[in-house]
C-alpha positions in Angstrom: 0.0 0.0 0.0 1.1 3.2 -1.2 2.2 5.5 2.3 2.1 9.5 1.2 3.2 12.1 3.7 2.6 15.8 4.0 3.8 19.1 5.5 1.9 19.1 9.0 0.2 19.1 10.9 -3.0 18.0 10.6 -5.6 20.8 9.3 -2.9 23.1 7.1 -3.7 23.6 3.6 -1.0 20.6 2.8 -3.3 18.5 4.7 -6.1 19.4 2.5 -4.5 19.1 -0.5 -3.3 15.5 0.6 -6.7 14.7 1.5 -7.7 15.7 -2.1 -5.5 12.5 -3.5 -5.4 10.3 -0.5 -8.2 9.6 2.0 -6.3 7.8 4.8 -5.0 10.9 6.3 -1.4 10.5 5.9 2.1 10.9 7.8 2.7 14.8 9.2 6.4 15.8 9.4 6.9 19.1 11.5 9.3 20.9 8.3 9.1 20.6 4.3 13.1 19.3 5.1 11.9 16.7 6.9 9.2 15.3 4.7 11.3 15.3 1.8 14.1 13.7 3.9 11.4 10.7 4.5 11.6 10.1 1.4 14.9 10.1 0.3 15.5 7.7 3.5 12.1 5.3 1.6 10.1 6.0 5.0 7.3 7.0 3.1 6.3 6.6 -0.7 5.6 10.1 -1.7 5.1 13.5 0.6 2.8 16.6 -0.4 4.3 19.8 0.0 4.0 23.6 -0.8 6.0 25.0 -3.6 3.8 28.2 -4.7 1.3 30.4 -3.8 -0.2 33.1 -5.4 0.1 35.8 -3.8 3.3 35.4 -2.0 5.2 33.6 -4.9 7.5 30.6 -4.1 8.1 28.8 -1.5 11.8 29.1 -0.5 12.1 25.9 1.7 10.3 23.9 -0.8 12.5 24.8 -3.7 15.8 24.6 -1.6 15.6 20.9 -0.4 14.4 19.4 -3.3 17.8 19.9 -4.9 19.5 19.5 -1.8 20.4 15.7 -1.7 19.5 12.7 -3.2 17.0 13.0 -6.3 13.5 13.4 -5.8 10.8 14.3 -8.8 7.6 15.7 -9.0 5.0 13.4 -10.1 1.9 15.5 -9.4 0.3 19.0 -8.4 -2.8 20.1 -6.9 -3.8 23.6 -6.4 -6.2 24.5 -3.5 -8.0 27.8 -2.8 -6.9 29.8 -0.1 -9.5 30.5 2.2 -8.9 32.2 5.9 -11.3 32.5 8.5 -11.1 33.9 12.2 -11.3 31.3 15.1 -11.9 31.7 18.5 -13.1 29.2 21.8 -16.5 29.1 22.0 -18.3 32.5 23.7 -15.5 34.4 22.5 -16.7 37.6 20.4 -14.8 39.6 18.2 -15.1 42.3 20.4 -13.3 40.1 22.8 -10.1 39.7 20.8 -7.2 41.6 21.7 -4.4 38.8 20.5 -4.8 36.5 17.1 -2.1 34.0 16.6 -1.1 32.4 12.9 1.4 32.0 10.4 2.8 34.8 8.6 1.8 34.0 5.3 -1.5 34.1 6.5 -0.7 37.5 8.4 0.0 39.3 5.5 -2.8 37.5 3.1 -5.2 38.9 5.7 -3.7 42.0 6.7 -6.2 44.2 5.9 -9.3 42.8 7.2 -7.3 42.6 10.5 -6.7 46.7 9.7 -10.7 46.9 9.6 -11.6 44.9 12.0 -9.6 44.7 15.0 -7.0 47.2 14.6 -5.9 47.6 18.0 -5.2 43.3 18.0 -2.0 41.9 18.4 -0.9 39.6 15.5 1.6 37.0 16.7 3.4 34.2 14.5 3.1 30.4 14.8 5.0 28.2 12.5 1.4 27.0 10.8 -2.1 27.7 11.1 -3.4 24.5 12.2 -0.5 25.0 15.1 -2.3 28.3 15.6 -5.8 26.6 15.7 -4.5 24.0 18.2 -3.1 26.5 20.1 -6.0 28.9 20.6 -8.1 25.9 21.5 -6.5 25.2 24.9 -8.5 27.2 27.6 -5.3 28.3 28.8 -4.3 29.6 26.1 -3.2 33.2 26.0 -4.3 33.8 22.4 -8.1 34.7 21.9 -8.4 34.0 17.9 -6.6 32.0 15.0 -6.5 32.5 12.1 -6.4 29.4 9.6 -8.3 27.2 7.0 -11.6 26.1 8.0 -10.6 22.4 8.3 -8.3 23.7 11.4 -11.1 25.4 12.9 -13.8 22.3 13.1 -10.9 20.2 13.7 -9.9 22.1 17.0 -13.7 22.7 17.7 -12.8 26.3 17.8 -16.2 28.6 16.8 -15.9 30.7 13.3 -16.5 34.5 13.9 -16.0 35.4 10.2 -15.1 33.2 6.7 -13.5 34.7 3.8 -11.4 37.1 5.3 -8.3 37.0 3.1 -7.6 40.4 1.1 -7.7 38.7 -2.4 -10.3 36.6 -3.0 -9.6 33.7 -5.7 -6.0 33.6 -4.3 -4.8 29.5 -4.5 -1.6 27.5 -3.4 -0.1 24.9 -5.6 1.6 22.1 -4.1 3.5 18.9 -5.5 3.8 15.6 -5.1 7.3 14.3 -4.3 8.6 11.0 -4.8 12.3 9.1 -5.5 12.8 8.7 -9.5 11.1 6.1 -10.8 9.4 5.8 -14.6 7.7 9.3 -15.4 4.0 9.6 -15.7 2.7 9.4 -19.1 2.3 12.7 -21.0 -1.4 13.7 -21.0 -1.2 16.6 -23.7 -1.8 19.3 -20.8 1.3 18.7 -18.4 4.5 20.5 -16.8 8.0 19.9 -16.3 10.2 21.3 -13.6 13.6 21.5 -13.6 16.5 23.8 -12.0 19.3 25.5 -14.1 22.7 26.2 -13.2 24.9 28.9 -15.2 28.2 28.2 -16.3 29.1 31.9 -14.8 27.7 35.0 -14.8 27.2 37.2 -17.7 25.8 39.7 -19.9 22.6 37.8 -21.5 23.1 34.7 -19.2 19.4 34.4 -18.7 18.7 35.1 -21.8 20.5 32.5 -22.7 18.9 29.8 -20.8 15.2 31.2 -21.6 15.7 31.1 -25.4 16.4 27.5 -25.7 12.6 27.7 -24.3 11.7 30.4 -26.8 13.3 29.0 -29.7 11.8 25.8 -29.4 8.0 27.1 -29.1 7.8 26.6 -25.1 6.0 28.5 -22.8 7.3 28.7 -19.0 4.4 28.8 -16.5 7.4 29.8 -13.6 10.7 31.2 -13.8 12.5 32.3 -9.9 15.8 33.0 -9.2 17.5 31.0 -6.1 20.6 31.5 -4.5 23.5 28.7 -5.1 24.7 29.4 -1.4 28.0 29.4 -2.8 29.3 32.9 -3.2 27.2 36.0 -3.1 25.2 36.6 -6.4 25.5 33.8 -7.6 22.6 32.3 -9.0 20.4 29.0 -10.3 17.0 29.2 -11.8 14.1 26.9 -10.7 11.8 26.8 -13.9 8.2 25.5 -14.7 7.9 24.4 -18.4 4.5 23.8 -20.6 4.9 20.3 -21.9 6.3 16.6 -21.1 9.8 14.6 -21.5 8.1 13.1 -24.7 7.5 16.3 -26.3 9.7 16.8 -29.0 10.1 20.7 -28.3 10.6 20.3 -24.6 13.2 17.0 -24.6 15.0 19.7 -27.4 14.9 22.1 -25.0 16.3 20.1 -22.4 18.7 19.0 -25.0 20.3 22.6 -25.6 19.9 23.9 -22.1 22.4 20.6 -21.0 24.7 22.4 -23.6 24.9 26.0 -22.5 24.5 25.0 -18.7 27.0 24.3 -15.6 24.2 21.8 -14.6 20.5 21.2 -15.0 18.4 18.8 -12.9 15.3 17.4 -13.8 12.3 17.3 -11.2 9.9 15.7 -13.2 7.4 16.1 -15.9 4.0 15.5 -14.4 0.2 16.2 -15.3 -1.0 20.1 -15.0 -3.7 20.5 -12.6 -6.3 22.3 -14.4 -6.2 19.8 -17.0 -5.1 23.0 -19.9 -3.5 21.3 -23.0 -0.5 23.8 -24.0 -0.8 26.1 -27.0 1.6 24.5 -29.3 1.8 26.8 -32.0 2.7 25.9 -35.6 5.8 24.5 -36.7 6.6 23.3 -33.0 4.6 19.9 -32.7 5.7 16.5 -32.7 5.2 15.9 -36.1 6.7 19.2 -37.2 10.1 18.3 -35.6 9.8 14.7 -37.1 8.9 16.0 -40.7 11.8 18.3 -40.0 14.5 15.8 -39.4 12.8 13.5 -42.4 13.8 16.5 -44.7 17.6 16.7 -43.1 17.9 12.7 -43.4 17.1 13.0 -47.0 19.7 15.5 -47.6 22.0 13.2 -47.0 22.7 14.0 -43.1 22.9 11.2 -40.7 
């Protein structure tokens, strides 16, 4: 039986996404380290874990350590909506709240219905907001309100003064599934690949570089983020979302002439999208154009 793992604890946004793929609840690690570190170590199969959100962009920790030891690949996403709601003990009105505890991603998502609403409230950090939920939910707690994901809430039997609360509605968290190498899940026609490149050294038009062996080659990039090397200061690799699957002619060519120009590039899977969107391949850069292609320089005599 397959065991999956997740970024806890129990009634964080991770959970939920987990849930989404896997009913049986799954293993909570206390860092997004340690759960990839399960399964480098084959303690679990596979572990769910942040990588993007989209209103506060990447997730550092994710993208750090899953290049930082043994290989690991993606070989799934799921993208939930970010939803935040105020939480208190039961009795507890908002007039009554003078301390809120939760992470600070969810700090700053909500920061200005906290402005409205209780401005005189002191916001303190917890390292998630199920933590936060769990937290306020012990009568002795000396935190009147949480804010977190309304699985958190019911699970902590905490009472919901308000739902929605997050200053941009519609705003969603990707995360991935991570698992050791093993055969690459078939291309679907609407898929991504993930990958990190690593310049040879720093230069004028040294990104440019690496982004038109995308360009060139007809495909789109969905994410592009610098991260530091944590070699020397400035120096820089470039974690990369690509439209498109290992068996797509354009993107394997891609590959191809970034493995040229590059120090390094390491492949974190190619995996299905999501929302299910087929990339806009445009004309001249499908399968059967690069295949008709090479027919043509066969026949000139080129081996």
């Amino acid at each position: 039986m397959r065991v999956l793992g997740y970024f806890g604890p129990a009634g964080t946004f991770t959970h939920q996404a987990l849930l989404t793929i896997d009913d049986s609840g799954g293993v909570p690690f206390a860092s997004v380290g340690e759960a990839l570190d399960a399964v480098r170590q084959g303690h679990v199969d596979g572990v769910v874990v942040p990588i993007e959100n989209s209103v506060e962009g990447g997730v550092s920790a994710t993208l750090d350590k899953l290049v930082d030891g043994d290989p690991l690949v993606v070989t799934a996403e799921v993208v939930i909506p970010v939803e935040f709601g105020i939480y208190v003990r039961p009795g507890t009105t908002l007039d009554d709240v003078t301390s809120v505890l939760t992470h600070g991603h969810a700090a700053a998502q909500c920061r200005d219905w906290l402005a409205t609403m209780i401005p005189d409230a002191q916001v303190t950090e917890a390292g998630s907001t199920a933590g936060a939920a769990k937290e306020v939910a012990d009568p002795a707690s000396r935190y009147d309100a949480a804010i977190c994901a309304r699985v958190a809430g019911r699970l902590y039997g905490l009472e919901e003064l308000a739902h929605s609360i997050e200053d941009n509605p519609g705003a969603v968290t990707r995360f991935v599934v991570v698992s050791r190498p093993g055969r690459v899940p078939e291309r679907t026609g609407a898929d991504k690949t993930t990958l990190v490149a690593y310049m040879h050294q720093d230069h004028p038009g040294a990104l440019l570089e690496i982004l038109q062996q995308f360009a060139v080659r007809g495909v789109n990039l969905c994410r592009i983020e610098s991260r530091p090397t944590k070699t020397i200061l400035g120096s820089y690799c470039f974690a990369i979302d690509a439209e498109g699957h290992l068996d797509d002619r354009r993107l394997a060519e891609a590959l191809l002439g970034l493995r040229r120009i590059c120090r390094d590039v390491i492949f974190l899977g190619s995996y299905p999208r999501a929302d299910a969107q087929p990339a806009d391949v445009r004309r001249g850069f499908d399968d059967e154009a690069f295949e008709e292609a090479s027919e043509w320089l066969r026949s000139l005599g080129a081996d």
